[in-house]
C-alpha positions in Angstrom: 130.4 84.4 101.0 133.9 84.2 99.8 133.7 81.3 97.3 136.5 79.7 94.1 136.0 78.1 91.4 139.1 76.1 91.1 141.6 78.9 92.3 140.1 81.7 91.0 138.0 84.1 93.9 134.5 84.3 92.8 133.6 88.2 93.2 130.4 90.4 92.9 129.8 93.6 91.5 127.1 96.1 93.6 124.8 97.8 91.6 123.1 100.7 92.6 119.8 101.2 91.3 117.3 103.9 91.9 114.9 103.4 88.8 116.6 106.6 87.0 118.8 107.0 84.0 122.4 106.4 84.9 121.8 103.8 87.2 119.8 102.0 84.7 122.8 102.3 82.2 124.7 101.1 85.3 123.3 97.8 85.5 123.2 97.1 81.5 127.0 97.5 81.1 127.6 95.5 84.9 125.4 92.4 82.8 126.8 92.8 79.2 130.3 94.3 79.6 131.7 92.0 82.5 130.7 88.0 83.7 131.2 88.8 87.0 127.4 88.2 89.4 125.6 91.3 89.5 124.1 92.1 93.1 121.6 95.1 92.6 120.1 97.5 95.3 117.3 99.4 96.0 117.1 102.2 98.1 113.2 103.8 99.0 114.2 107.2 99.7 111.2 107.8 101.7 111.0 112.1 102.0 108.6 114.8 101.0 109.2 115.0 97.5 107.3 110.9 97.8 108.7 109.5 94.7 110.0 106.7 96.2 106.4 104.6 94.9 107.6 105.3 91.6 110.5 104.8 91.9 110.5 101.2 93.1 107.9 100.4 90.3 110.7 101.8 87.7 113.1 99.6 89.7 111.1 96.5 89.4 110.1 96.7 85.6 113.6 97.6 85.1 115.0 94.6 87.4 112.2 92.5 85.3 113.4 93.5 82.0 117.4 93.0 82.6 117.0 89.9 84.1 115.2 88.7 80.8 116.7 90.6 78.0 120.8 89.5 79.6 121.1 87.2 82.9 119.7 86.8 86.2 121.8 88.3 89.5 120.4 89.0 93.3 118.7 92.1 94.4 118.3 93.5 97.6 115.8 97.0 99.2 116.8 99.3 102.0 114.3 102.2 103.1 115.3 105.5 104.9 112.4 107.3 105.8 113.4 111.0 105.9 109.4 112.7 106.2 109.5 113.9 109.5 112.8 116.5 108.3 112.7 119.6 106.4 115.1 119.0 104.2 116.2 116.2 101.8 119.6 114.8 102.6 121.8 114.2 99.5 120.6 110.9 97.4 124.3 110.1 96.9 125.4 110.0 100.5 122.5 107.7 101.5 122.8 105.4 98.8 126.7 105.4 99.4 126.0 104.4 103.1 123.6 101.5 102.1 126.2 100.3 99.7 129.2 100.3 102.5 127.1 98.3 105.1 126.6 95.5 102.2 130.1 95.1 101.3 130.8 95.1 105.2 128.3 92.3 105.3 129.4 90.6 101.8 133.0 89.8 101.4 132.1 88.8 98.0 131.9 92.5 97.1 134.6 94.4 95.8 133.2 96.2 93.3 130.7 98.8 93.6 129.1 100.9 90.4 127.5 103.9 90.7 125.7 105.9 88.3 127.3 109.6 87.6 127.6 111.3 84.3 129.4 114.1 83.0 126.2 116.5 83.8 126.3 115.6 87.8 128.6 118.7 88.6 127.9 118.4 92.6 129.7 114.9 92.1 132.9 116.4 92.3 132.0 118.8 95.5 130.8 115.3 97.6 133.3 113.2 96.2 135.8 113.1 99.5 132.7 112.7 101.4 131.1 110.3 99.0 134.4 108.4 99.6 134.3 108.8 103.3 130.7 107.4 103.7 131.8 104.1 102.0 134.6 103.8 103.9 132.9 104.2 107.6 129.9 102.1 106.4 131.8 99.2 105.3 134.6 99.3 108.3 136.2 96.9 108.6 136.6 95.7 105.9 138.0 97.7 102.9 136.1 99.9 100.7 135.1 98.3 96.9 136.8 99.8 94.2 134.5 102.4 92.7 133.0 101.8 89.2 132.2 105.0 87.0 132.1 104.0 83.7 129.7 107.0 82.5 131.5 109.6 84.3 132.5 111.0 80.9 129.1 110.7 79.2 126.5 112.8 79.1 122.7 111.9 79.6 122.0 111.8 75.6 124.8 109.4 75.1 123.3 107.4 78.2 120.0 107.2 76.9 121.5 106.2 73.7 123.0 103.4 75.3 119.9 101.7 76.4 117.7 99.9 74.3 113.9 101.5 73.6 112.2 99.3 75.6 114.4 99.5 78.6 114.7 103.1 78.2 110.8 104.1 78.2 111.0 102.6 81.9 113.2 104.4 83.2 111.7 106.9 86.2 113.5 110.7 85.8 111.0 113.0 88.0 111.7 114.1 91.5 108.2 115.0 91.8 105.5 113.0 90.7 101.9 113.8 90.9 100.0 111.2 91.6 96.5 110.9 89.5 93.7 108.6 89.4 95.8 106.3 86.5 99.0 106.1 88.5 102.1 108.9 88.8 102.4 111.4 85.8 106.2 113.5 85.4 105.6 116.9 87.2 107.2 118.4 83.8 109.0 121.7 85.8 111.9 120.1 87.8 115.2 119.8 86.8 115.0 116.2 85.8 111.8 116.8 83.3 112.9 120.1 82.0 116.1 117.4 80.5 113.6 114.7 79.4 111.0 117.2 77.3 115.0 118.9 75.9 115.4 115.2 74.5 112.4 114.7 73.1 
């Protein structure tokens, strides 16, 4: 995987996309703000809150749109299927264990973005564990150097980021009801309650 061009190491940045805001902004400043390859990454969070169909549509009209509107760049799916628990494991630390196993598996990786904004206040609370997960997952090799380049923005300055178009495919709810026409926003959790604030 480990490739030059003359004597310069060719290396990839990992995306991590879930179809939602700040991952979306994520991959639209790895493809405009650096000319490094993009890889991007899918995880189908299979649980009982079943967005993950949703989610993977947002993920492919997003991947659709990027690829056309800036440059192409590889993309990958994992899926953990958590249904038969009670609980939902944290979205962070899964994704963060998909994202260790591919740079344990791509040398060429050695820089990972994540999606955090100034709003995610559990970030802070996970972050040594967050760290951890990356570390074990991607043993032996080292971990990637971590990307966070909205960490000081907040979700209106993300969404202002992101062209119309791009952002009007972009997946928020964690609980979708699903209807005879496709998945509509449940409009009560926490991610709709920001959405209908914005609008």
């Amino acid at each position: 995987m480990e490739r030059a061009e003359g004597r310069r190491l060719v290396v990839t940045i990992l995306v991590m996309l879930s179809g939602g805001l700040d991952s979306t902004a994520c991959l639209v400043w790895a493809l405009t703000e650096t000319d490094e390859p993009v890889h991007v990454h899918h995880m189908h969070l299979v649980n009982w809150e079943r967005r993950h169909e949703v989610e993977a549509e947002a993920c492919r009209r997003i991947v659709a749109y990027c690829r056309q509107a800036y440059r192409d760049f590889e993309t990958s799916e994992l899926t953990l299927d958590f249904v038969g628990m009670p609980g939902i494991p944290a979205d962070m630390l899964c994704v963060c264990f998909a994202a260790g196993q591919l740079v344990g598996q791509r040398p060429d990786i050695v820089r990972l973005l994540i999606g955090v904004c100034r709003e995610e206040g559990q970030w802070w609370q996970r972050w040594r564990h967050i760290v951890r997960m990356i570390e074990g997952a991607a043993w032996p090799r080292p971990a990637p150097e971590l990307l966070l380049p909205f960490l000081d923005r907040t979700k209106s300055e993300e969404m202002a980021y992101l062209p119309p178009a791009l952002r009007s495919l972009v997946w928020s709810c964690r609980r979708p009801v699903r209807t005879e026409n496709g998945f509509v926003p449940c409009g009560s959790c926490k991610a709709c309650q920001f959405r209908n604030i914005e609008n």
